[in-house]
VOGU-3710 file (C-alpha; in Angstrom, 3 decimals, decimal comma):
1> xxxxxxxxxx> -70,282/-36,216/-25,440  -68,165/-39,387/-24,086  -68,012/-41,737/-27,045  -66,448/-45,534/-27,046  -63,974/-44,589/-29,286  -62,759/-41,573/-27,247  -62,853/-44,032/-24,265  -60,873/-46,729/-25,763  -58,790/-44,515/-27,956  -55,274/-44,862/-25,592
11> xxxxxxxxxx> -55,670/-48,158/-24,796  -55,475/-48,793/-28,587  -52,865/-46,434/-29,585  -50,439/-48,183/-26,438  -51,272/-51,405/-27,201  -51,524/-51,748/-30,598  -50,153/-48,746/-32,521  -46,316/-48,730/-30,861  -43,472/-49,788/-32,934  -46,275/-49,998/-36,790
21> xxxxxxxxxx> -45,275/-47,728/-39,064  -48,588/-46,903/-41,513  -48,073/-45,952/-45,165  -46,824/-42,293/-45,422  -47,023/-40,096/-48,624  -43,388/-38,926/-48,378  -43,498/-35,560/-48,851  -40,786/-32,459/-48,226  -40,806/-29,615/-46,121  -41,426/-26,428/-48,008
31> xxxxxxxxxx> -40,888/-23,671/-45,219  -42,528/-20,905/-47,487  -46,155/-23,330/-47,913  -45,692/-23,716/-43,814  -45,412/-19,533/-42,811  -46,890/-18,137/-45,700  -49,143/-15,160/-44,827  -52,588/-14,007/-45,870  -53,541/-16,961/-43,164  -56,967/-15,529/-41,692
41> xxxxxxxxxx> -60,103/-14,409/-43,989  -62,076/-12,926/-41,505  -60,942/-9,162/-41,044  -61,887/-6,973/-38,245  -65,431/-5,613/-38,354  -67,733/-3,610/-36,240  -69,267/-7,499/-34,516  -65,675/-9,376/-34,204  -62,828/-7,790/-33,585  -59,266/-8,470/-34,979
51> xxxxxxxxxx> -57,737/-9,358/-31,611  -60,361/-12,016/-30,952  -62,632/-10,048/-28,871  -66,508/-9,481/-29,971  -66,281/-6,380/-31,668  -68,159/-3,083/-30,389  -71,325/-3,953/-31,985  -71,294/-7,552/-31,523  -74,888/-8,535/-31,371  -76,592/-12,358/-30,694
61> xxxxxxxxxx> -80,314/-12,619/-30,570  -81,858/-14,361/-27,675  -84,490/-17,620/-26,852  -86,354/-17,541/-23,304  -88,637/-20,657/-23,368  -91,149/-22,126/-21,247  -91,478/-25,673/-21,402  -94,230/-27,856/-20,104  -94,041/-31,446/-20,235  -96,165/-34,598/-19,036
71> xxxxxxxxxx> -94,441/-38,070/-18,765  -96,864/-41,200/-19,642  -94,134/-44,056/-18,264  -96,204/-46,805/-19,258  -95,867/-45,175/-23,041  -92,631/-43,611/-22,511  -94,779/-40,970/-24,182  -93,916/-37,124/-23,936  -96,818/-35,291/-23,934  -95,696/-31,316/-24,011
81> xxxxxxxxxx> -95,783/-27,478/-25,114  -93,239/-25,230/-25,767  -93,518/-21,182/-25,254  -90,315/-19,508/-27,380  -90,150/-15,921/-26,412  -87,704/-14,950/-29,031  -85,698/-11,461/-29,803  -84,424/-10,342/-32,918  -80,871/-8,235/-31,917  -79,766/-8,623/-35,420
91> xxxxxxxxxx> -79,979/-5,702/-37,328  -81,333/-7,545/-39,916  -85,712/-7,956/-40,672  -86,576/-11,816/-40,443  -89,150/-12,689/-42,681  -88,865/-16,283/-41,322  -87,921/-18,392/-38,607  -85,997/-21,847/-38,660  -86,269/-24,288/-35,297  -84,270/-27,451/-34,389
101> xxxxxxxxxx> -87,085/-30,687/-34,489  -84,095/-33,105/-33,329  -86,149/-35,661/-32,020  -86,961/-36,534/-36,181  -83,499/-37,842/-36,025  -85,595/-41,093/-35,239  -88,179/-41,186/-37,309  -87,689/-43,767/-40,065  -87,831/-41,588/-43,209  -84,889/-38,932/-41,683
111> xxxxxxxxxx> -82,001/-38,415/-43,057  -79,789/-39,950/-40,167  -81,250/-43,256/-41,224  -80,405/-42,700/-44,920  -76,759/-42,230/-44,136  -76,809/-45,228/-41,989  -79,560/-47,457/-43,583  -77,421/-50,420/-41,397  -79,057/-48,723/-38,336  -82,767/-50,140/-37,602
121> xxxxxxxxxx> -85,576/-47,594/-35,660  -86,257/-48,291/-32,171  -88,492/-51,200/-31,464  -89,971/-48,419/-28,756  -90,755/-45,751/-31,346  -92,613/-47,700/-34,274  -94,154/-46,971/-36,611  -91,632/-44,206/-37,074  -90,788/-41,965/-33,983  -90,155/-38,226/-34,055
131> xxxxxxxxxx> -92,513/-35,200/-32,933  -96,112/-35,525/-33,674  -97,211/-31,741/-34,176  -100,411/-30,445/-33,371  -100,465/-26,510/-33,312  -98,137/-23,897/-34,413  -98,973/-20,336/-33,476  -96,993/-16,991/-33,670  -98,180/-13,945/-31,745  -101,468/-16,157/-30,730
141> xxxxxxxxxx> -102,308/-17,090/-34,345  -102,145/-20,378/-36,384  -98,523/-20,244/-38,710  -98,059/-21,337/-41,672  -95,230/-24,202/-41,191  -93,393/-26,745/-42,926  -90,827/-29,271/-41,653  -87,880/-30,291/-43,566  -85,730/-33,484/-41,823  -84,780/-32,103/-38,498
151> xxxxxxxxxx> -85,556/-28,701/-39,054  -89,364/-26,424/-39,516  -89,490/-23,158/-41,157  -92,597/-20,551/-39,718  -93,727/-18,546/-42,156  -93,801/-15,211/-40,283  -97,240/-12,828/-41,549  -95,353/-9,482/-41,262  -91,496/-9,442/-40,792  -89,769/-9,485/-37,154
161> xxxxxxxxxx> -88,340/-6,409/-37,217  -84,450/-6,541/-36,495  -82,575/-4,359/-33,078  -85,099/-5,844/-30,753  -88,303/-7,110/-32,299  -89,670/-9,970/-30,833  -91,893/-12,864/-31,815  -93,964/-15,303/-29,560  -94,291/-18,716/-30,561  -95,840/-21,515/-28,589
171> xxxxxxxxxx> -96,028/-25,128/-30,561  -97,804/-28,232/-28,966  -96,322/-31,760/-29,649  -95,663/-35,261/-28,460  -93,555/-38,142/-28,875  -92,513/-41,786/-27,826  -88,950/-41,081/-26,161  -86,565/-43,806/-27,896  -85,085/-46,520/-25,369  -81,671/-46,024/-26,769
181> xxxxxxxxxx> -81,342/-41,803/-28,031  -77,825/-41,892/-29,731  -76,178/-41,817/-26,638  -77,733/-38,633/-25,897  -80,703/-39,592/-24,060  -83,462/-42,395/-24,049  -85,195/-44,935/-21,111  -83,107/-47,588/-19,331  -84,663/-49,906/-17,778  -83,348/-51,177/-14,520
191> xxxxxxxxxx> -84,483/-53,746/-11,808  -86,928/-51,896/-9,981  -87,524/-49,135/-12,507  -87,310/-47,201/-15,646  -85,046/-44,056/-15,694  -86,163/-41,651/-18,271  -83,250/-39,593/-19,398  -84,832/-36,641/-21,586  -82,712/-34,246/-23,664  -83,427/-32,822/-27,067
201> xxxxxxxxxx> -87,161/-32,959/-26,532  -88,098/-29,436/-26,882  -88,264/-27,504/-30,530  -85,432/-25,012/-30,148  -84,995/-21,930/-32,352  -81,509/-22,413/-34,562  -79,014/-19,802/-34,424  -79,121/-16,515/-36,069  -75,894/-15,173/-36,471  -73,225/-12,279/-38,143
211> xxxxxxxxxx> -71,252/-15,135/-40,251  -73,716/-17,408/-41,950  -77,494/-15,954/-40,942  -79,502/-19,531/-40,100  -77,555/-22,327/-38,656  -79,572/-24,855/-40,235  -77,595/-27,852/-41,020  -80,007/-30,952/-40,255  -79,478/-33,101/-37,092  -77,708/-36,667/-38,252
221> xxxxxxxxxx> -76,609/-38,043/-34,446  -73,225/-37,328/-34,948  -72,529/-33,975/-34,949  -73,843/-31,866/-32,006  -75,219/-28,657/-31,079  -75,476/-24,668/-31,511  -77,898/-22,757/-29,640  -79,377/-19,335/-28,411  -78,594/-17,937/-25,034  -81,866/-16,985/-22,578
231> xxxxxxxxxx> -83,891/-18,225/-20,124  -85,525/-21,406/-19,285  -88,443/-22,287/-17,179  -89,415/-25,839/-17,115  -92,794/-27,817/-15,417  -92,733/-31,578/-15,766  -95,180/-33,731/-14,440  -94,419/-36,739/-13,603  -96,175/-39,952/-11,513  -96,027/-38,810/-8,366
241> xxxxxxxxxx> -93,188/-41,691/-6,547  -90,942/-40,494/-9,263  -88,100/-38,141/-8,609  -87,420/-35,485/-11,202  -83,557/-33,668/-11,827  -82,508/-31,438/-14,245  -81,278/-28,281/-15,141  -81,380/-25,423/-12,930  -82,910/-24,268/-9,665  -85,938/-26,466/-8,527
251> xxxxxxxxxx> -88,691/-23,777/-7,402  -90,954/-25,964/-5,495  -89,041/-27,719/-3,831  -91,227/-28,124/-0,537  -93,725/-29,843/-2,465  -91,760/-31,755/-3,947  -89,536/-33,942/-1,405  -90,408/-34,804/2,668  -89,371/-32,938/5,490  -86,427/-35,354/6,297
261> xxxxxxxxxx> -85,288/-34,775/2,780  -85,179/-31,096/2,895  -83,232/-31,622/5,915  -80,918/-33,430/4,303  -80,277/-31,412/1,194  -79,633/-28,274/3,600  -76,620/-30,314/5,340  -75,724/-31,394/1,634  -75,379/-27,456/0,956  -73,271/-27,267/4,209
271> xxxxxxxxxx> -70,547/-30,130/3,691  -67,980/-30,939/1,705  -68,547/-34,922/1,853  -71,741/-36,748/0,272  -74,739/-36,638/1,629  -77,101/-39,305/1,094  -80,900/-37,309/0,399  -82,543/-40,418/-0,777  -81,751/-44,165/0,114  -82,687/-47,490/-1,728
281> xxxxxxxxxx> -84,479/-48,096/1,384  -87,344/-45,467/1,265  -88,070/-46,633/-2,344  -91,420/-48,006/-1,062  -92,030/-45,313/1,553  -93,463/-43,102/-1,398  -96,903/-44,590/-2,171  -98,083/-41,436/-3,872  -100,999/-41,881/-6,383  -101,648/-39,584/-9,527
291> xxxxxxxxxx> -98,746/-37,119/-10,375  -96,794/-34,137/-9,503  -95,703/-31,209/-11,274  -91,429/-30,409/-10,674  -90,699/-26,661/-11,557  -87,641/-25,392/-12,812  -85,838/-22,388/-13,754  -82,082/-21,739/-15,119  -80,295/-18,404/-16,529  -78,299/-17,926/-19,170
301> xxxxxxxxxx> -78,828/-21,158/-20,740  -78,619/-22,536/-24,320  -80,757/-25,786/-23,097  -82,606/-28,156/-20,733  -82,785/-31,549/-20,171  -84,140/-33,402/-17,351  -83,955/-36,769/-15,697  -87,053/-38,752/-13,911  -87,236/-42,064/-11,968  -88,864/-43,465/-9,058
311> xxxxxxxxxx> -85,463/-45,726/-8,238  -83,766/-42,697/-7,994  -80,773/-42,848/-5,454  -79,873/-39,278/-4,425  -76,601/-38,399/-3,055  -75,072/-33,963/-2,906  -72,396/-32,343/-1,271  -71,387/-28,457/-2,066  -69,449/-27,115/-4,372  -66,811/-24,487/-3,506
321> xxxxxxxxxx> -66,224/-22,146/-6,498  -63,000/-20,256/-6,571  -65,350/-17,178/-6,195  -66,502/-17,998/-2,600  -70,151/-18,870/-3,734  -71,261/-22,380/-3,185  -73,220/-24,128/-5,481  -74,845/-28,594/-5,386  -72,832/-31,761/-7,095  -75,998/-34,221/-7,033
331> xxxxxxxxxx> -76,128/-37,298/-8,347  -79,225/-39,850/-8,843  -78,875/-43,616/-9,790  -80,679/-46,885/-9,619  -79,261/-48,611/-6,205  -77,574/-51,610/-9,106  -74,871/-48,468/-10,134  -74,050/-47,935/-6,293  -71,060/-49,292/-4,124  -67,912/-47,518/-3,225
341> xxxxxxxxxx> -66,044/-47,899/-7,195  -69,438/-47,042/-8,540  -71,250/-44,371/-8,266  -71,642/-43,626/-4,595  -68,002/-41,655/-5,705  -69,920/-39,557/-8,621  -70,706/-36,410/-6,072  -66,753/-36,573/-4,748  -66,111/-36,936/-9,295  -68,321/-34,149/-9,513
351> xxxxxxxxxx> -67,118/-31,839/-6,618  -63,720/-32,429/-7,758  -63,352/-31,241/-11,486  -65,933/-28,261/-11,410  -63,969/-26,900/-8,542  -60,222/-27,304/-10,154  -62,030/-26,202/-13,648  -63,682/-23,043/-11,727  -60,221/-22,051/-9,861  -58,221/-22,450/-13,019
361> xxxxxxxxxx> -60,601/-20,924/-15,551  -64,084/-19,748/-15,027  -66,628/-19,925/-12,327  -68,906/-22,532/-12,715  -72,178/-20,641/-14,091  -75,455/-22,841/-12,508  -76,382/-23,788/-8,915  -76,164/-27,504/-9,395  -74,006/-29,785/-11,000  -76,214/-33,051/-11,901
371> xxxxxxxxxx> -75,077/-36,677/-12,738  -77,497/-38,537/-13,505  -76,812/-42,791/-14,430  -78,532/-43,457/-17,583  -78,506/-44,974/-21,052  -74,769/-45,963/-22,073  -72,545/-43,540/-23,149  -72,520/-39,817/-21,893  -73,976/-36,196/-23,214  -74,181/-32,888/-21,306
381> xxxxxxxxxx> -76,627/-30,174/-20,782  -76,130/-27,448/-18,664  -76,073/-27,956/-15,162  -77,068/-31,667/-15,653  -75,348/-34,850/-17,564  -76,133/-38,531/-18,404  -73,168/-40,977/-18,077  -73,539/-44,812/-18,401  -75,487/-46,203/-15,388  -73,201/-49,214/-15,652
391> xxxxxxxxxx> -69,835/-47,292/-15,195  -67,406/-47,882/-11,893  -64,079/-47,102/-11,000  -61,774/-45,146/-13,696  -64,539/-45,297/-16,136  -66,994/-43,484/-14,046  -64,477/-40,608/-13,044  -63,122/-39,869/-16,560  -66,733/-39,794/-18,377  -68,036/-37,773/-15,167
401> xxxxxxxxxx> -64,954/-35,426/-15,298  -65,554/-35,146/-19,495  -69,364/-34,303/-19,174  -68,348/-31,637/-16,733  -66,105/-30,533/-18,539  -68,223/-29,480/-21,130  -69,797/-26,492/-18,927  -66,570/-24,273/-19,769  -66,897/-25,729/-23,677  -70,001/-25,123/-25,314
411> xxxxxxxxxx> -72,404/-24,854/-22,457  -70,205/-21,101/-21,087  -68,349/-20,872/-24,303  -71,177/-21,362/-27,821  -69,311/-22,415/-30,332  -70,732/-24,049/-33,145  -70,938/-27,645/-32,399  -72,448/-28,612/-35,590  -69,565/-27,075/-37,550  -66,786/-27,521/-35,607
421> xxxxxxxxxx> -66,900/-29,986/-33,312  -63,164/-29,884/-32,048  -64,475/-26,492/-30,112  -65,962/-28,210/-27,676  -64,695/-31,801/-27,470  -61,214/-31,150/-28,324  -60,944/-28,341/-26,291  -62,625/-30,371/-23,224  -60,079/-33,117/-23,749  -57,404/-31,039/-23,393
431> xxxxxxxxxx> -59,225/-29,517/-20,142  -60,059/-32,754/-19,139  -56,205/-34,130/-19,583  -54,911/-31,138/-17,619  -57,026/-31,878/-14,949  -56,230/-35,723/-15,112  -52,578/-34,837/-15,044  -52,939/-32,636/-11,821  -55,239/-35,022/-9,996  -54,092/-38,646/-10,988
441> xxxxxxxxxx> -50,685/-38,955/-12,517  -50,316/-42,483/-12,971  -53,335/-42,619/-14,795  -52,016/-39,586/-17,296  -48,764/-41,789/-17,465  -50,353/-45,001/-18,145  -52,541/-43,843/-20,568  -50,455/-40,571/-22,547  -47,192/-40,961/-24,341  -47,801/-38,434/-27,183
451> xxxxxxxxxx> -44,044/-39,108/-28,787  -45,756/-43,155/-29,422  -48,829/-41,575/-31,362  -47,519/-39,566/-34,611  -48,362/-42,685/-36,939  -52,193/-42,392/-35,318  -52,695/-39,080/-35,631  -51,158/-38,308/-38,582  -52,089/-41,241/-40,217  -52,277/-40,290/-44,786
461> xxxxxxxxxx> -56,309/-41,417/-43,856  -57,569/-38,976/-41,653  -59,588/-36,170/-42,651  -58,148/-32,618/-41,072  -59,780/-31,986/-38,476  -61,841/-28,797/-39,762  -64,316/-30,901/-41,777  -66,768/-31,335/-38,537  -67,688/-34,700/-38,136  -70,631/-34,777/-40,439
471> xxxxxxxxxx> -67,990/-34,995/-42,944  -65,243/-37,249/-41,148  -65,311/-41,117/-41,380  -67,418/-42,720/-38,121  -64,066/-44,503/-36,957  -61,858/-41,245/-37,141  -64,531/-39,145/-35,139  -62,584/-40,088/-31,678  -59,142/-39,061/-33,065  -60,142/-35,884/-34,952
481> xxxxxxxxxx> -62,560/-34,353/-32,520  -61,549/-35,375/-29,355  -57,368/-36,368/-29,580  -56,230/-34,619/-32,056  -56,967/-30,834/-31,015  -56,545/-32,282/-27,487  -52,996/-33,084/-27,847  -52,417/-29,859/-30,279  -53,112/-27,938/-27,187  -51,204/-29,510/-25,061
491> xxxxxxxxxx> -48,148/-29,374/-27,947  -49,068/-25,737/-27,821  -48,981/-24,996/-24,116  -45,883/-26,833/-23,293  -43,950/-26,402/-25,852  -44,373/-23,785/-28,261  -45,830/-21,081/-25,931  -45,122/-22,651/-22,236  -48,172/-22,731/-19,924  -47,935/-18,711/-18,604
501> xxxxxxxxxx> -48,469/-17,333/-21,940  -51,409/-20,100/-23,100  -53,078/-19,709/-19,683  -53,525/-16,264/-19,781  -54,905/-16,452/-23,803  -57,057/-19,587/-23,187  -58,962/-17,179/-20,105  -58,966/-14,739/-22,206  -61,020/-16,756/-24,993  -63,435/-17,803/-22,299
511> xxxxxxxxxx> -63,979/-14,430/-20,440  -63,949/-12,964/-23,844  -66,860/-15,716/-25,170  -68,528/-16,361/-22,619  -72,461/-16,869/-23,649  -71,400/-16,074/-26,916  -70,442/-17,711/-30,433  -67,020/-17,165/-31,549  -65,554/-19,212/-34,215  -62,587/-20,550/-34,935
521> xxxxxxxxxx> -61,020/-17,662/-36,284  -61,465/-15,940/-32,916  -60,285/-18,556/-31,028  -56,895/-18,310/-32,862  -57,133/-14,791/-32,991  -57,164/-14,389/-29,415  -54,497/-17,099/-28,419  -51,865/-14,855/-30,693  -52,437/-11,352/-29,825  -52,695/-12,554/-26,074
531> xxxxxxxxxx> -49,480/-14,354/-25,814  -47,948/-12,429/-28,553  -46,699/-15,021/-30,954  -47,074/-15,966/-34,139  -49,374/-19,476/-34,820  -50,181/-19,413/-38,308  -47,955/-22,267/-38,873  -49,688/-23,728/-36,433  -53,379/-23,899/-36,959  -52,666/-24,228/-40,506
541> xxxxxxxxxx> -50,552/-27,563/-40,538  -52,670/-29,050/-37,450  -56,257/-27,796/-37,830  -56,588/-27,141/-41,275  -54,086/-29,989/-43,223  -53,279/-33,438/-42,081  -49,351/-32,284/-42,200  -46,798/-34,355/-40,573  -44,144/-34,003/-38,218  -40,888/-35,705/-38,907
551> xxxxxxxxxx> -37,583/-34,494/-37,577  -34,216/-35,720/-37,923  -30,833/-36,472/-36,351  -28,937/-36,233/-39,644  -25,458/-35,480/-38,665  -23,387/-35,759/-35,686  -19,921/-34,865/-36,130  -16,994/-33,315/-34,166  -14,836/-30,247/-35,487  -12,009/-31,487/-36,973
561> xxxxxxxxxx> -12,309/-35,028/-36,311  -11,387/-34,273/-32,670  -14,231/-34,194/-29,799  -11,748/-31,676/-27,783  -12,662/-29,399/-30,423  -16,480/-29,638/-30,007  -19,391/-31,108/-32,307  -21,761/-29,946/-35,177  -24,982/-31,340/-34,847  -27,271/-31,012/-37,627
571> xxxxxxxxxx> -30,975/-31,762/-37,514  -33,203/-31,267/-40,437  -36,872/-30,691/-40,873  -38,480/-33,730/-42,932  -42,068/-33,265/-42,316  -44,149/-30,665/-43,568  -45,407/-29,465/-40,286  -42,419/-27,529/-38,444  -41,977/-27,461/-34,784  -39,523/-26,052/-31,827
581> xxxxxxxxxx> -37,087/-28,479/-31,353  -35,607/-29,878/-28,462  -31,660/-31,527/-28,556  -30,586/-33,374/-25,429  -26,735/-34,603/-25,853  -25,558/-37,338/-23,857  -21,821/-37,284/-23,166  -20,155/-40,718/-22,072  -18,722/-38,933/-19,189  -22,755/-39,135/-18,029
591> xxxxxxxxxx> -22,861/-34,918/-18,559  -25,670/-33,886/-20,265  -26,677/-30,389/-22,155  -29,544/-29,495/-23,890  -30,206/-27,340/-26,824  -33,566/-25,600/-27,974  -34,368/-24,430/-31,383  -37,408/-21,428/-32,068  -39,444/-22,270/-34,404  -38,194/-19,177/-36,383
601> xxxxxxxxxx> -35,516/-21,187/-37,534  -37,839/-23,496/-39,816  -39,044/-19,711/-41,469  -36,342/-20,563/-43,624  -34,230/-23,505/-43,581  -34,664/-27,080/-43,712  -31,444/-28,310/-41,860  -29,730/-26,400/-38,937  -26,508/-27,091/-36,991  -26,202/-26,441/-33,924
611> xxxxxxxxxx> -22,505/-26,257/-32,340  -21,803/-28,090/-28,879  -18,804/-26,378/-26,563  -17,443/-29,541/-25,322  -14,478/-31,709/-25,155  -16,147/-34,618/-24,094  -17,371/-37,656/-26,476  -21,111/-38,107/-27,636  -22,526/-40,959/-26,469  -25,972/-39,900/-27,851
621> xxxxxxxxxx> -28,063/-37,434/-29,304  -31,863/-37,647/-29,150  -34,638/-34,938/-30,238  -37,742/-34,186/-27,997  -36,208/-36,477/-24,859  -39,627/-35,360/-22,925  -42,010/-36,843/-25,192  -43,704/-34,370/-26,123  -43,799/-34,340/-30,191  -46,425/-36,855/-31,851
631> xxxxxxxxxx> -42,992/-37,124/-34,891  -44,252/-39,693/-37,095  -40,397/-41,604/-37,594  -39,432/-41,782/-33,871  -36,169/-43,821/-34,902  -34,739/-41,033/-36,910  -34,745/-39,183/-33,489  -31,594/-40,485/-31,916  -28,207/-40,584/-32,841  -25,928/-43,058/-30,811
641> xxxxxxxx> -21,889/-43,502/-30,805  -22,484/-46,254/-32,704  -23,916/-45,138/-35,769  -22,353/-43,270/-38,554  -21,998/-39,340/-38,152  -24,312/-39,114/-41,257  -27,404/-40,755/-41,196  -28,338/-42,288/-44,557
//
């Protein structure tokens, strides 16, 4: 999800954060706290594996569902059925089963609105909103149900017997899509039309799983997703001049669009620049009456969502995947969201970051990649996204190349967004940054200097980032989720492993979870036995505490008194979070050497010297010279011929 405060986030730490200095506990380094062991819990067992791989018997129970759906636009009513074919590969006998309602986020009486009684229910959804239920049925009969918040429990009449049972459950509902869904979904309206932008509409079976059994923690608009793996067939009917997207393969496709359209969308799957399928000028050409049914069908999904319109424009191009198959970037807007810095640039957005993401990680998994302009904000689903219908220019590329971004992390990769929400949005910032650094350097540059934001994100009021956001402050969301474990990954590729060894463990973690759930533990699991290092220190002073990072220039002195005799330099570790350090001396000749210390060295000291073979004089010293270190007292970093030898 693209949130305001993830897209304003470096604007405000350049502008406003450089040069003030926030409140700090003072606190000293204890190198034994920082490396000592006994660091992870989980131990290896027969389902997860102590290198970070799923372990031989590593089982994960599966949802195929087929979804039916009928649009009332004049209602903005969702009239629909549900079909969960579900299979028990636990080895475990279920006596009952626990489904996601998340569309009771907006009913009046949930408990989203009781954490944020400021917030008022949709002037489209009273009296209440939230699923209207009309039959619940298991194995063709009636189930006995009851529905807590955002969640229903089905009473099951003889236990779902584990290593393959299965259950069938089909549930028929409705309800009045919100205008404005959380940034997740909801109707905009637009000059010509409505765009109906439909995700989290279905029930959807929670997770089942080898470290907590249910996932049931309820839905409160913050905190995202985790979801079963299986597949998805989807029928929507729609008024028939409305054009339907959305996840997947469209099966009907010669019903469903002219002759001159099909045409089109077969040179679409032939070149590499857009091709316009639909035009604001054959709006009024469709003068269809009643309504059409749009069928769908997608693999090895964990969701669906779907977008519908009649002011639909439609633009493709293909895809070239690193693999050599080809697969659709599509995009549909209202003709307003057009123009060459809007979205007439979304396929060429599109095209762009699934193809570096599928050459430098993993293959992009579904034959389309959809952007559809909708309600502010953005959210992803597989094979489809939402991004503000209002967005042009830089804003449009980095929320189209963030929603993509999400297909490696959680739509390919499961984690638990619920829990840990850095999984997927701080890992996607970090893929998203890499990207943005390969593609468009002076907008990296403008935007990242990472030495300028220690004060931010180590600020003494930030939750660690562990808590999930459930549990972190509504302003500290876009730091901890998104910026934080961004940056830490960056920290950790360039400078504490170098990007050969994190490459290879990050591809590892994705072949290795790939339609699967790992947690954190396996994530760090994996990154150390791949690249062979030791990151305890790491996780545990980044992820886990809100430690800082302060190092010091604290003596600079030469042997003797002479500078023909060489310099001690002595740099000591204030904060409590250790790191590799980098020395650069400057020599008033204009020489330059530089210096690097492991991070074994902080394993036991506090201060080390480090000796410089030169007979020139210092004209400075400076730690980190590339930036790279968020260090929370940036002046204490440099040493100039000027100062004492000592600093005070």
């Amino acid at each position: 999800m693209y949130s305001k405060v993830l897209i304003t986030f470096w604007i405000i730490t350049v502008t406003n954060f450089i040069g003030l200095s926030y409140a700090q506990k003072k606190k000293i380094y204890d190198y034994t706290e920082a490396f000592k062991p006994f660091f992870y819990p989980q131990i290896s067992s027969k389902t997860r594996s102590a290198d970070g791989q799923p372990g031989p018997a590593y089982w994960q129970n599966s949802a195929d569902y087929i979804l039916n759906a009928t649009l009332n636009d004049e209602k903005n009513e969702i009239i629909a059925s549900t079909e969960i074919t579900y299979t028990n590969n636990s080895p475990d006998q279920l006596n009952f089963l626990w489904l996601q309602l998340d569309q009771n986020v907006f009913n009046k009486e949930s408990r989203y609105y009781a954490v944020n009684p400021s917030e008022t229910v949709d002037p489209i959804e009273k009296p209440g909103g939230g699923y209207k239920i009309q039959t619940v049925k298991v194995d063709g009969k009636d189930a006995e149900y009851v529905i807590s918040d955002t969640r229903m429990q089905i009473d099951l009449s003889k236990q779902l017997k584990g290593n393959g049972g299965i259950a069938n459950i089909k549930i028929d509902y409705s309800f009045v899509c919100p205008k404005f869904g959380l940034d997740r979904m909801g109707v905009q309206q637009t000059a010509k039309g409505k765009i109906f932008a439909i995700g989290q509409w279905y029930p959807r079976i929670c997770v089942y799983d080898d470290v907590s059994g249910w996932n049931t923690l309820p839905y409160l608009g913050v905190s995202e997703f985790y979801l079963e793996y299986g597949s998805i067939r989807a029928n929507i009917t729609v008024p028939a001049d409305q054009y339907v997207v959305a996840s997947g393969e469209l099966l009907n496709e010669k019903q469903m669009y002219t002759r001159e359209e099909i045409k089109r969308w077969k040179q679409a799957k032939n070149s590499d620049k857009t091709i316009n399928i639909r035009s604001e000028a054959e709006f009024d050409k469709n003068t269809s009456s009643g309504t059409k049914t749009w069928k769908f069908k997608i693999e090895n999904a964990r969701d669906f969502a779907w977008a519908s319109s009649s002011v639909f424009v439609i633009d493709a191009a293909r895809i070239n995947l690193s693999s050599g198959k080809k697969v659709l970037a599509v995009s549909a807007y209202p003709s307003e969201s057009g123009g060459k810095d809007g979205w007439a640039k979304s396929v060429e957005y599109t095209k762009s970051v699934i193809e570096y993401n599928s050459q430098k990680w993993y293959d992009y998994v579904y034959p389309s990649a959809t952007n559809v302009a909708a309600t502010r904000g953005g959210m992803e689903y597989p094979g489809i996204v939402f991004c503000s219908w209002g967005a042009k220019g830089e804003d449009l590329q980095n929320i189209t190349n963030h929603e993509f971004g999400h297909n490696w992390f959680p739509i390919t990769v499961g984690s638990n967004e619920r829990l840990f929400s850095w999984m997927d949005e701080g890992l996607n910032t970090y893929l998203i940054d890499l990207f943005t650094e390969t593609f468009n350097k002076e907008i990296s540059h403008k935007r990242k200097n990472i030495a300028q934001t220690g004060t931010v994100l180590m600020n003494d009021t930030l939750e660690p980032i562990m808590v999930g956001e459930d549990n972190m402050n509504i302003d500290h969301v876009g730091i901890l989720a998104y910026h934080k474990p961004g940056i830490g990954l960056k920290i950790l590729r360039e400078l504490i492993l170098g990007p050969e060894k994190f490459d290879k463990a990050f591809k590892a973690y994705i072949r290795y979870w790939a339609f699967k759930h790992p947690t954190p533990w396996d994530f760090f699991h994996t990154m150390e036995n791949v690249s062979g290092e030791e990151l305890n220190w790491f996780w545990r002073g980044w992820f886990f505490n809100n430690w800082k990072i302060d190092q010091s220039v604290q003596r600079v002195e030469y042997i003797n008194g002479n500078s023909k005799n060489g310099a001690l330099i002595t740099v000591e570790n204030l904060g409590q979070l250790p790191m590799p350090t980098t020395i650069q001396v400057k020599f008033k000749t204009g020489s330059m050497q530089i210096f690097k210390i492991p991070i074994e060295v902080w394993k036991k000291n506090t201060k080390w010297t480090v000796k410089v073979n030169s007979d020139k004089e210092i004209k400075e010293v400076k730690l980190d010279p590339t930036d790279q270190i968020p260090d929370i007292n940036p002046k204490n970093n440099i040493w100039n011929s000027n100062q004492q030898s000592v600093r005070k």
